[in-house]
Residue, then its C-alpha position, 0 to 999 in steps of 0.5 A: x300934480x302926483x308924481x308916477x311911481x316906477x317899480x325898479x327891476x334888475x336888468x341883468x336878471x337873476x344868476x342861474x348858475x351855481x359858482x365851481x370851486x376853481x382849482x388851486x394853481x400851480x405852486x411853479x412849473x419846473x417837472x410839471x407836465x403842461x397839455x396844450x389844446x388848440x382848434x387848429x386855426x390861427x397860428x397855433x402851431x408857432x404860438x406853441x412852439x414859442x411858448x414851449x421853448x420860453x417856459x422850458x428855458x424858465x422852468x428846467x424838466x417841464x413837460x408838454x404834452x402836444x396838441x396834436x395828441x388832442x385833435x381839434x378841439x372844435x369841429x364835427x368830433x368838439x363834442x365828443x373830445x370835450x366829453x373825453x376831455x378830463x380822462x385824457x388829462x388826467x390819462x396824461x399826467x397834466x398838471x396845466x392846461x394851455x388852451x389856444x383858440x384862433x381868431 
């Protein structure tokens, strides 16, 4: 009896995206302006507050920029604050990101 013969296909398929060079990290924190973005659901506004008060006690003149200078990074204006998105950054001198979305 013959054996059948299968030719092997990848089930993931083949990748269609080239990979970005991701930027270097930050080298600390201290005198580093952070942004913080948020899709206004879920507690952000406590997370934030926490998060800016523990990182300022461990990294003396970090700066934040608030969320609130941001708007809602999802909703009717998402497309367009994402298209903005890179010259607010860089508009106000952030150095990192904390990105916070609800669940």
């Amino acid at each position: 009896m013959v054996q059948p013969t299968y030719e092997v296909v990848w089930p993931l398929g083949k990748s269609v995206y080239t990979p970005l060079h991701l930027a270097e990290r930050a080298n600390g924190l201290g005198g580093k302006t952070i942004c913080q973005l948020w899709d206004w659901l879920f507690k952000g506004d406590e997370v934030f507050s926490t998060i800016r008060e523990r990182l300022s006690t461990r990294y003396p003149g970090v700066k934040f920029v608030d969320y609130t200078i941001f708007g809602n990074t999802l909703g009717k204006n998402e497309k367009e604050l994402i298209a903005a998105l890179p010259s607010l950054l860089r508009a106000h001198g952030c150095d990192a990101v904390i990105s916070a979305l609800g669940s």
